[in-house]
N, CA, C and O of each residue as an XYZ file, in Angstrom:
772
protein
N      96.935    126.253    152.498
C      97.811    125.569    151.562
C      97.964    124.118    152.026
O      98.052    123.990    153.247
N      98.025    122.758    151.131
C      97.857    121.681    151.497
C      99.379    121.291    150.815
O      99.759    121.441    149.654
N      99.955    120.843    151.770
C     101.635    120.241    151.707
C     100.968    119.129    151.623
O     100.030    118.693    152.290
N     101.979    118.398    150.073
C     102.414    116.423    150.189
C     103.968    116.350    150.647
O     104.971    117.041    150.465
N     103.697    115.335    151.230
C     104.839    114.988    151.641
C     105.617    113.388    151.858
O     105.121    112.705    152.754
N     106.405    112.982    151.341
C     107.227    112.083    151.064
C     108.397    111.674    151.431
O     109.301    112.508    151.485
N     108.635    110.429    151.737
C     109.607    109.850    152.304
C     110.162    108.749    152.103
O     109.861    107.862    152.902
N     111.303    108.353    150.823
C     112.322    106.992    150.964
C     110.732    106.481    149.941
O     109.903    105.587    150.107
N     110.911    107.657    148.810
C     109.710    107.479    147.947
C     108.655    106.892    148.337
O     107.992    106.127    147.636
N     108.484    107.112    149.152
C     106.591    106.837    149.590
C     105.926    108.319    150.136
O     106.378    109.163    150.909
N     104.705    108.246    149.411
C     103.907    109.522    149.735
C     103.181    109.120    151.184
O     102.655    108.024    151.379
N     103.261    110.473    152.415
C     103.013    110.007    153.246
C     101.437    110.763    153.771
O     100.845    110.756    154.850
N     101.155    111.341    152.519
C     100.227    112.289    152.619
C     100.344    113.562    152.482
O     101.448    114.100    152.570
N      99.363    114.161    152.275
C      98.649    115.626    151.763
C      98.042    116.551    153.243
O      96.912    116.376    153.699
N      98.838    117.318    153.702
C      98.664    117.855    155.225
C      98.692    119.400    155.084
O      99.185    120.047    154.160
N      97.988    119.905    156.319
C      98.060    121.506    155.989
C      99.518    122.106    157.160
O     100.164    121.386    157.923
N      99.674    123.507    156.952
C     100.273    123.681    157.041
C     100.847    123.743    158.539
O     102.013    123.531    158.874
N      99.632    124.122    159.465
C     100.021    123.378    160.773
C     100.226    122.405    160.755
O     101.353    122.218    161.214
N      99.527    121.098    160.315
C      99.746    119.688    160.738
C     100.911    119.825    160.596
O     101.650    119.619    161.559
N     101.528    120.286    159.126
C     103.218    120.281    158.820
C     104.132    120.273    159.982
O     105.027    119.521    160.369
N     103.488    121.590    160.490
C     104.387    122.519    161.367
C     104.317    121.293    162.833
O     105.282    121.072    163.564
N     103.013    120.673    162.967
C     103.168    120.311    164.363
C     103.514    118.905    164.394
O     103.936    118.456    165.460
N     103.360    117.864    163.029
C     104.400    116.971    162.764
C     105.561    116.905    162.913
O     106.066    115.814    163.179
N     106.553    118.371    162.751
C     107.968    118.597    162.743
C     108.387    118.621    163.888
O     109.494    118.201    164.225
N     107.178    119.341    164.955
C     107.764    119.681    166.262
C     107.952    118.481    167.172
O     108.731    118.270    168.102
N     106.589    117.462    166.375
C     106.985    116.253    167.377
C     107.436    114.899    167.386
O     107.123    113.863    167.974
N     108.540    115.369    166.269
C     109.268    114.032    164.850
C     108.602    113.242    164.286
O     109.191    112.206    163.978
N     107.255    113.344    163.936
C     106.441    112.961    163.134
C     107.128    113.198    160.973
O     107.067    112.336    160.096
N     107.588    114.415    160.870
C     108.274    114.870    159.865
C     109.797    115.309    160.060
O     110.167    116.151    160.879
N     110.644    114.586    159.153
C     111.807    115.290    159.143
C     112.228    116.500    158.382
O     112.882    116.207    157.382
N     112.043    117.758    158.566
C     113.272    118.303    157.396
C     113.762    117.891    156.489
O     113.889    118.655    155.532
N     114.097    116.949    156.415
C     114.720    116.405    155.234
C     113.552    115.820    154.501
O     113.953    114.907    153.779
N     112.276    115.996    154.413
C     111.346    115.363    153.898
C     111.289    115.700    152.687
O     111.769    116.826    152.555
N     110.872    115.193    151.573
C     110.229    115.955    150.580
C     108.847    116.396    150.650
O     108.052    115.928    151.465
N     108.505    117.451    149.652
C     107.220    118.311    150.274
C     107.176    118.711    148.453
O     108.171    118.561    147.745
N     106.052    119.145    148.009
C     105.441    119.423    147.022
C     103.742    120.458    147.665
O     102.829    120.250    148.465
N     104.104    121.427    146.822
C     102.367    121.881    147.391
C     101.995    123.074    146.215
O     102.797    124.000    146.095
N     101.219    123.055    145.666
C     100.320    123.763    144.547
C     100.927    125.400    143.803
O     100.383    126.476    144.051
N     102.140    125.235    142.885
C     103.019    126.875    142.805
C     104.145    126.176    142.333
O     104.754    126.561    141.335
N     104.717    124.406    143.472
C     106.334    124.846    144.116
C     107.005    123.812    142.509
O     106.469    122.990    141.766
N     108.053    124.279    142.559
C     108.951    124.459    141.424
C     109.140    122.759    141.271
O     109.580    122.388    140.183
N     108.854    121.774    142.225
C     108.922    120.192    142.444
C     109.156    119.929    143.525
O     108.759    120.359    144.607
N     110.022    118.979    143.143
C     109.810    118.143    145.279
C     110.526    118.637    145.789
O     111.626    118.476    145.260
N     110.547    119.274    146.691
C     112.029    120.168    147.521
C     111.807    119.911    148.843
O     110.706    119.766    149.373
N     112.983    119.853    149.411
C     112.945    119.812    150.879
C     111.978    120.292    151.813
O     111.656    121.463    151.613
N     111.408    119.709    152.802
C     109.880    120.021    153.998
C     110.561    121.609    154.332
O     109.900    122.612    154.064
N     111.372    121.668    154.690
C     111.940    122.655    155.505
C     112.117    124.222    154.903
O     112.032    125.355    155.378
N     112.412    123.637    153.588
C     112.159    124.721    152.486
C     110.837    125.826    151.970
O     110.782    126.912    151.392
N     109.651    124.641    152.673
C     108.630    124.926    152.142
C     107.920    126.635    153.014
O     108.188    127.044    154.144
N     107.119    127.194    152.101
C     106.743    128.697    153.305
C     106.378    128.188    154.221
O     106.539    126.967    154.205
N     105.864    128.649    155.195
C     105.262    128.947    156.646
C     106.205    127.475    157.148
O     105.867    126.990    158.228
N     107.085    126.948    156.560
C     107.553    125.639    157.798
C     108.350    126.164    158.398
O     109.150    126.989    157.957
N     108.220    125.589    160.021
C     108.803    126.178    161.131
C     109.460    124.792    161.567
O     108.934    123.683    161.660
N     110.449    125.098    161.746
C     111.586    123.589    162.264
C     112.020    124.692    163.896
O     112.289    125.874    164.107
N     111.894    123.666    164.569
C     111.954    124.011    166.276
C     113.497    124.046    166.583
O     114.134    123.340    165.801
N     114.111    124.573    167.351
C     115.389    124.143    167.733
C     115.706    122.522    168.110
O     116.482    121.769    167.524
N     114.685    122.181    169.506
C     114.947    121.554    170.214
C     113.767    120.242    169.638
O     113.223    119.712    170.607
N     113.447    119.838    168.689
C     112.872    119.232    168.305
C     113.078    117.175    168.486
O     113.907    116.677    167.725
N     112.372    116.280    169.387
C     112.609    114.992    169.157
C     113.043    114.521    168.496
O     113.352    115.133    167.473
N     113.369    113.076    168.630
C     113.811    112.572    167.199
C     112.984    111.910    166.402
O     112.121    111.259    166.991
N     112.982    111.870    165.126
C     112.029    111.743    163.824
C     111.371    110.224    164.602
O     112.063    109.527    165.345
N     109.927    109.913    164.253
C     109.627    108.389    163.927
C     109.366    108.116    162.630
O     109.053    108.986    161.817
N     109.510    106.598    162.301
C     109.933    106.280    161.399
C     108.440    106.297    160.851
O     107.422    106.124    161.522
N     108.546    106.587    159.250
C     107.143    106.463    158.576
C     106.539    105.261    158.750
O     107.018    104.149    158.973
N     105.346    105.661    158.609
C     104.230    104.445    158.503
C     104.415    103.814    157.059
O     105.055    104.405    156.189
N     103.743    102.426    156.831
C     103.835    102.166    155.751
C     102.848    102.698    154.583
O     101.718    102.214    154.525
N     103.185    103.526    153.802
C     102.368    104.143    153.011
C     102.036    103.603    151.514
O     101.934    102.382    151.393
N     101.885    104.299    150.535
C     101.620    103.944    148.979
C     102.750    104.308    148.150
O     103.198    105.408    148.474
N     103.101    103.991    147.600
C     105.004    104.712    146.742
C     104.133    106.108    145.838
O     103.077    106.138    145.207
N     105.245    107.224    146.182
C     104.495    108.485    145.587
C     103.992    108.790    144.310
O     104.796    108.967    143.395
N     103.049    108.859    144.153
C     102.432    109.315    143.260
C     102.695    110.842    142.461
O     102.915    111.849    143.134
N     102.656    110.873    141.295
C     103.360    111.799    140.387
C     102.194    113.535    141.008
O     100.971    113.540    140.873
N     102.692    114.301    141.395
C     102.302    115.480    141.894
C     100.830    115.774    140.717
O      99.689    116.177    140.940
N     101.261    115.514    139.939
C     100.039    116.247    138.498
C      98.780    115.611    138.921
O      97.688    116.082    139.239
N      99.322    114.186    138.818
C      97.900    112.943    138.704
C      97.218    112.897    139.983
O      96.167    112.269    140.117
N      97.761    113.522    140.911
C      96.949    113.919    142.653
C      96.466    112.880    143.098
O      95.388    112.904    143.692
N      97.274    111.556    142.873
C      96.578    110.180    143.110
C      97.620    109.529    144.166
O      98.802    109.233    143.992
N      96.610    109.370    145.589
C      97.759    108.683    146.374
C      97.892    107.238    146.870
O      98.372    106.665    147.847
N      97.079    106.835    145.457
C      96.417    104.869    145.677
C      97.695    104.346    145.419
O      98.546    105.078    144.914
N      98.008    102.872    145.774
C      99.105    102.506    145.112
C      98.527    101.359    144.302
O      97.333    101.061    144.264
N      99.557    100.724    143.633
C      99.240     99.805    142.348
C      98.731     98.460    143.210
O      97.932     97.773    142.573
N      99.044     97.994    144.486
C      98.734     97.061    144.971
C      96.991     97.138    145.390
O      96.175     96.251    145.143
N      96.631     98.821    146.276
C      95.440     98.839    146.683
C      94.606     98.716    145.141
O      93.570     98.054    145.198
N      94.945     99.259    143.862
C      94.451     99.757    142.786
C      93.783     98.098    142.688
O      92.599     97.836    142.903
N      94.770     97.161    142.341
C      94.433     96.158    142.154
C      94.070     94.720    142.992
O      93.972     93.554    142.609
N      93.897     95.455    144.495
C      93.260     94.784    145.261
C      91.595     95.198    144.996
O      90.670     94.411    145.196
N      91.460     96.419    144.570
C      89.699     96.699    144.631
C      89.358     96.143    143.544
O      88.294     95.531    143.451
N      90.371     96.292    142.359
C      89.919     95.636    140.892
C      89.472     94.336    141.128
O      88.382     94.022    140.649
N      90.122     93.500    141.791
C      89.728     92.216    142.607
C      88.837     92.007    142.876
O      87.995     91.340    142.274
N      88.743     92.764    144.323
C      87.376     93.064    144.694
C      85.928     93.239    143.699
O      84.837     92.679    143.812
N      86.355     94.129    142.821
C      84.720     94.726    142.239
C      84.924     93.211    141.044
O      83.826     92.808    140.660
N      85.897     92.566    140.586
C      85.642     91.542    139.464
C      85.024     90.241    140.387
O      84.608     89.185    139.911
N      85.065     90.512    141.468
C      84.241     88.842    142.414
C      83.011     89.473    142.761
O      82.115     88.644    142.917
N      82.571     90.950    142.978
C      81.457     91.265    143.460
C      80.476     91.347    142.296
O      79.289     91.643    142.435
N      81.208     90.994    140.865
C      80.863     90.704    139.862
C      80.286     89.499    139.726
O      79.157     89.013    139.656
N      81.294     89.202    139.713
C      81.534     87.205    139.064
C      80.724     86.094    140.099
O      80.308     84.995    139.730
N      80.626     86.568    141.266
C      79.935     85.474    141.889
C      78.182     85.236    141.415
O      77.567     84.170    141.421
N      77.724     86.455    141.066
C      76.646     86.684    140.975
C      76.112     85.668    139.760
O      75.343     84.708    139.707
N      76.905     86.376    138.858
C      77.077     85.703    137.434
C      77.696     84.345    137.550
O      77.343     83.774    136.519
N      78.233     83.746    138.065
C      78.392     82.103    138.220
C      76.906     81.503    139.309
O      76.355     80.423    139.095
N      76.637     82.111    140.021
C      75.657     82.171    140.605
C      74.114     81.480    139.992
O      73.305     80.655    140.417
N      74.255     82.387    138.688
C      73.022     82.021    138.275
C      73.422     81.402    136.952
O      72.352     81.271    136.359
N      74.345     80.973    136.213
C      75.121     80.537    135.110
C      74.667     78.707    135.697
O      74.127     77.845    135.003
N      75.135     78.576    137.229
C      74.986     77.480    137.947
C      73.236     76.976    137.717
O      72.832     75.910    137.252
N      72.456     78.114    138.204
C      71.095     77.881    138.258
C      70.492     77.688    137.333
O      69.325     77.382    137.580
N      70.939     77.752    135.588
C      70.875     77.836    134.810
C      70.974     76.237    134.461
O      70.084     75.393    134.364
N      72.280     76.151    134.322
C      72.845     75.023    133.948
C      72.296     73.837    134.622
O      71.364     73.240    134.083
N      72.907     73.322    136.057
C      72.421     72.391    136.729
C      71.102     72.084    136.712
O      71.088     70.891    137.016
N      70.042     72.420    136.549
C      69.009     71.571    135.716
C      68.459     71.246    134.716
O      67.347     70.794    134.445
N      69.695     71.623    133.946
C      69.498     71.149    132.056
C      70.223     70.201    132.473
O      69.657     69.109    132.419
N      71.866     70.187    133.102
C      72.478     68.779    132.918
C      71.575     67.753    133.720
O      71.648     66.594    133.312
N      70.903     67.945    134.583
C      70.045     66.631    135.430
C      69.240     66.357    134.409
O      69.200     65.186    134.030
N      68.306     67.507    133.640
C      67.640     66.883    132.265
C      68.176     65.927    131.545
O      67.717     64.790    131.435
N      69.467     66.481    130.873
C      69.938     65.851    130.068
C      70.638     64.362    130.582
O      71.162     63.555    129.814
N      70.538     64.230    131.803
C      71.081     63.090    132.347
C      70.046     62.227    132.326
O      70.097     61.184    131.674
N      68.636     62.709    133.295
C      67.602     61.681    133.226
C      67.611     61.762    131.779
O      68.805     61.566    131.555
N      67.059     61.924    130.655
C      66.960     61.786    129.270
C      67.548     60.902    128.384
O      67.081     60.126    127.550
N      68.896     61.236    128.808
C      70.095     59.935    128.870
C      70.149     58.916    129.197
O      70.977     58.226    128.602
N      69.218     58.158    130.447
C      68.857     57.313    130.954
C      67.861     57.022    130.336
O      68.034     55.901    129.857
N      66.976     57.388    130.099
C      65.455     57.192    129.633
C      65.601     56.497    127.850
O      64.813     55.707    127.330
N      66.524     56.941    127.387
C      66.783     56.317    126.013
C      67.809     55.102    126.101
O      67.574     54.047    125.513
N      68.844     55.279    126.788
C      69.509     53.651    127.172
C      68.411     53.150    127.487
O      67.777     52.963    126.449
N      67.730     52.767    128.548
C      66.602     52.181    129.198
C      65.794     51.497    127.976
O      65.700     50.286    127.778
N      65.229     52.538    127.199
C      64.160     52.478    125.918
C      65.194     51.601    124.614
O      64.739     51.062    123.606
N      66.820     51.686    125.066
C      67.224     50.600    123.760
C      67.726     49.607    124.569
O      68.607     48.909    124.066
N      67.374     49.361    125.734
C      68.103     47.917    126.423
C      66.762     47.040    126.034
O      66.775     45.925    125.513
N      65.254     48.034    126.522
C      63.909     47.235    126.040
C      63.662     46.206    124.908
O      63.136     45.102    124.768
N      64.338     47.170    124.144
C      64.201     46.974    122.456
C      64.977     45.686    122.641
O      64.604     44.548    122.355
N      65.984     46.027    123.105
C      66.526     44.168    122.845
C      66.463     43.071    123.294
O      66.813     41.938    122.963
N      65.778     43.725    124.410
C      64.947     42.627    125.167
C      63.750     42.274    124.539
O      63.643     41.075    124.282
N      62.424     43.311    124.092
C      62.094     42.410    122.640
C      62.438     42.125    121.700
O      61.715     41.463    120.956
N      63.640     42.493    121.355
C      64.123     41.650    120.156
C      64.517     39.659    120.550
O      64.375     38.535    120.070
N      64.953     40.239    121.499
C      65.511     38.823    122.131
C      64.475     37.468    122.136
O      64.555     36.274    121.847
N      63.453     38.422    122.650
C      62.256     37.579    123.454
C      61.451     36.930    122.113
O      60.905     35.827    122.145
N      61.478     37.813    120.937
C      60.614     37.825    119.390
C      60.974     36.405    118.754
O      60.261     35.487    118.349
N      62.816     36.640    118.847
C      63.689     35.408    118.461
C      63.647     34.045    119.264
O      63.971     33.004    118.692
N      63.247     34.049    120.587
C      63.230     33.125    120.856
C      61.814     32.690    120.957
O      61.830     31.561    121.448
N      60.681     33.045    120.732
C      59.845     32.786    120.371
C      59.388     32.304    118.934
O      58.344     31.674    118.766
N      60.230     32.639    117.940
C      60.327     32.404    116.597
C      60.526     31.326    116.552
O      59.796     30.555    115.929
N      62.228     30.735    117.605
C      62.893     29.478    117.279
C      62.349     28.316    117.772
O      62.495     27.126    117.492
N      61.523     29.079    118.768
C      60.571     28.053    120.083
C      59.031     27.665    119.294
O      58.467     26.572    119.243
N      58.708     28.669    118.858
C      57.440     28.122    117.609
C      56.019     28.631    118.965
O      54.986     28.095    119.365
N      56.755     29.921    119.267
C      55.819     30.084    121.025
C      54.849     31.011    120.005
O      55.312     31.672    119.075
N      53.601     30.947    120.304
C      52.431     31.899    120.035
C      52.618     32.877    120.410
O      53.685     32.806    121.020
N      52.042     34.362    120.474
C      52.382     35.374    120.967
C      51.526     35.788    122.264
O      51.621     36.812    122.941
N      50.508     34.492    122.436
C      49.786     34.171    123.822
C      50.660     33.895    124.591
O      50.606     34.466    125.680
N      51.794     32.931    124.345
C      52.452     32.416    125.461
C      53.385     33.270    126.359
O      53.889     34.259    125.827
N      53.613     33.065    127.380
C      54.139     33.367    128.622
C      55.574     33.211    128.507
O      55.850     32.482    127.554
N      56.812     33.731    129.279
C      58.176     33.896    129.333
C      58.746     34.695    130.574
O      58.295     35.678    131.162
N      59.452     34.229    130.696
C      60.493     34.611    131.441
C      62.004     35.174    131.469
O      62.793     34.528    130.779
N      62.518     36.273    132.159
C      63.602     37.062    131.704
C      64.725     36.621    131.912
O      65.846     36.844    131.456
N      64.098     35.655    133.007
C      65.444     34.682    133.325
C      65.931     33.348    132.733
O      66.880     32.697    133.171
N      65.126     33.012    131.635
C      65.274     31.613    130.718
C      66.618     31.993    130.287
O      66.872     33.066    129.741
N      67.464     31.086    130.547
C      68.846     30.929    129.592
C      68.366     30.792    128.179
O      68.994     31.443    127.343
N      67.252     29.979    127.723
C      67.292     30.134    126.426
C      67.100     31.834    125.792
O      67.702     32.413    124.888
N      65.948     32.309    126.747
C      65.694     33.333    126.803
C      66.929     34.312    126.370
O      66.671     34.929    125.337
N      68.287     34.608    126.962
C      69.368     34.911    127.225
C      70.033     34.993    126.532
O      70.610     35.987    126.093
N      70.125     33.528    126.176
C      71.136     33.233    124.874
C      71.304     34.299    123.180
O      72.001     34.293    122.166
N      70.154     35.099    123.780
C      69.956     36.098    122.537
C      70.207     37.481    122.652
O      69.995     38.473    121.955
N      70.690     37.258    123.673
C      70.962     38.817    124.888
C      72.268     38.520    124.186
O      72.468     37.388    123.746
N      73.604     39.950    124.001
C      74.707     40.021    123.921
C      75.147     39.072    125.681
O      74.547     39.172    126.751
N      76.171     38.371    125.397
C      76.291     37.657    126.692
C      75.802     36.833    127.268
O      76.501     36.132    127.999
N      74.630     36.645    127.171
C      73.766     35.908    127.602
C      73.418     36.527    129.003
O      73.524     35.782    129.978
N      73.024     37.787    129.184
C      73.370     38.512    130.328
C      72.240     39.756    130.039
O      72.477     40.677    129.258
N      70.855     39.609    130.874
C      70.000     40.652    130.677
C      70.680     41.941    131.040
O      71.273     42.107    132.106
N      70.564     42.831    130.108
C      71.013     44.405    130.577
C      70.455     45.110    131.638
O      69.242     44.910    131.585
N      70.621     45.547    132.203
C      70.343     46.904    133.273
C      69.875     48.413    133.070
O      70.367     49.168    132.231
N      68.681     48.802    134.109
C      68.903     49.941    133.737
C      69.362     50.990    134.161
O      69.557     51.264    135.345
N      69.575     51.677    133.207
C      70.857     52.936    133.928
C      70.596     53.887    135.199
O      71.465     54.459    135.857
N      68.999     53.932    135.427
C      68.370     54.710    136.267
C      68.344     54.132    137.941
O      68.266     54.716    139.022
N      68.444     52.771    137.561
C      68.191     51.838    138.605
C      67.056     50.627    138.601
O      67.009     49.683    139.390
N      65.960     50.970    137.262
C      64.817     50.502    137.343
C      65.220     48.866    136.938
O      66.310     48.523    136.480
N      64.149     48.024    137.203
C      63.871     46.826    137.224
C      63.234     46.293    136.358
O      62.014     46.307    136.527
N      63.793     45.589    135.050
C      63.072     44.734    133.940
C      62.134     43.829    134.449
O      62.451     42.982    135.284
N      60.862     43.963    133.950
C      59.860     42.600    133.471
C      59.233     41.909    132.639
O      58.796     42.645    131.753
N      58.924     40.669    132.456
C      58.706     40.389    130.745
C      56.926     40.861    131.468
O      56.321     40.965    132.535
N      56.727     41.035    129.783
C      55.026     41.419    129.678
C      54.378     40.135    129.806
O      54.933     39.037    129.769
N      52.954     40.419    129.984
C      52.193     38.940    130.519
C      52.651     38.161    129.587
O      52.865     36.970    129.814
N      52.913     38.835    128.158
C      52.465     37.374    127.044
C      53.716     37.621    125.686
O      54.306     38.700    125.736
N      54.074     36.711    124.591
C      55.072     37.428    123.983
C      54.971     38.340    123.227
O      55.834     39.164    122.924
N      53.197     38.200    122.629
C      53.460     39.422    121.759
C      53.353     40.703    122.275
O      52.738     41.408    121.475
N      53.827     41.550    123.680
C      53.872     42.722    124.898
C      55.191     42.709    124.530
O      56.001     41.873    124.131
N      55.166     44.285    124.869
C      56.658     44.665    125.215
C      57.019     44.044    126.473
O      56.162     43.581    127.226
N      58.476     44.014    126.769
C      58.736     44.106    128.421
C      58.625     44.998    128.627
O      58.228     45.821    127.802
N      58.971     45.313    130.021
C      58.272     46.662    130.740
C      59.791     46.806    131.806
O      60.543     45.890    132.137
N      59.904     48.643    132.249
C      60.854     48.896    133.107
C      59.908     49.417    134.640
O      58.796     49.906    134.443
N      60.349     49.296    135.920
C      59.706     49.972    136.742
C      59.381     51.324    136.805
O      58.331     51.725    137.307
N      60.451     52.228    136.195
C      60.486     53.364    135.726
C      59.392     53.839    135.085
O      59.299     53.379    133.947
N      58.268     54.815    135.488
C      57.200     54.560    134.620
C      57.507     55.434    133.099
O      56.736     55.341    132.144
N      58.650     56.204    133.081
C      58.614     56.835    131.659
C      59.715     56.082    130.886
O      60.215     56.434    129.817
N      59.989     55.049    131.570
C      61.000     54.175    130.816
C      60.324     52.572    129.643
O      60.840     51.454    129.609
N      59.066     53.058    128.836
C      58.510     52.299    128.465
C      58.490     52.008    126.676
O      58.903     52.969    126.027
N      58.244     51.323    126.223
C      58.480     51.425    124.757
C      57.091     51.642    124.423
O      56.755     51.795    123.248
């Protein structure tokens, strides 16, 4: 027969009937315990229970360990709500890391895509206005499209928002093309018009 037994509502475990007996003898269990075991009418006193033997001369009780708060006799469950939802814990990270894991591996090299890409089209419309710039001042200058230029002409500039050649976002380095009718060019080699 397997005795539960309880104490100051905490279940202190499911013991047989010696352990019972030799818990009592060596104040491990009080008499006054509650006890439940497979028949009994509900929780009734340790001492009450068959075969328990309470000693005359018996020590004095130690105090329970810290246990799980008792669990309802039917449901035979002696987890408590804290361990319940410490493993739930547990099994939702032995989950989740995995799955952020590769959510990460996933992601982080679409956003670097989408970043270089991002760069690569600023880059490709700073160009553009740098030939636009270069077209206009060649228009106003009456320059052939043989002739030669420079990125650094203030006149050059003056057609730039600001008067201030743009940058590129990647890091790369503008150059005018040999002649005007060329694009400029970025160091970047996929940064080209």
């Amino acid at each position: 027969m397997k005795i539960h037994i309880a104490r100051n509502n905490q279940q202190l475990g499911q013991f047989s009937l010696d352990e019972v007996n030799a818990g009592i003898a060596n104040g491990r269990f009080n008499p006054s315990d509650l006890a439940w075991w497979e028949g009994a009418p509900g929780w009734v006193r340790l001492d009450t229970a068959p075969g328990v033997v309470v000693p005359a001369n018996r020590p004095p009780p130690m105090p329970a360990p810290p246990m799980a708060p008792a669990a309802s006799a039917k449901s035979g469950s002696s987890m408590s709500t804290k361990t319940v939802m410490i493993i739930a814990v547990a099994a939702v990270l032995v989950l989740a890391v995995p799955v952020i894991g590769l959510l990460a591996a996933i992601a982080i090299p679409n956003f670097v895509k989408a970043r270089t890409t991002a760069q690569q089209k600023a880059c490709i419309t700073n160009l553009k206005q740098i030939e636009g710039a270069v077209q206009q001042w060649a228009l106003e200058n009456r320059k052939p499209t043989s002739d030669t230029y420079s990125l650094s002409d203030p006149a050059l500039l003056a057609f730039l928002k600001g008067s201030v050649l743009p940058a590129c976002p990647a890091g790369g380095v503008y150059s005018a093309a040999p002649w005007v009718g060329d694009s400029p060019r970025c160091s970047i080699p996929r940064h080209q018009l």
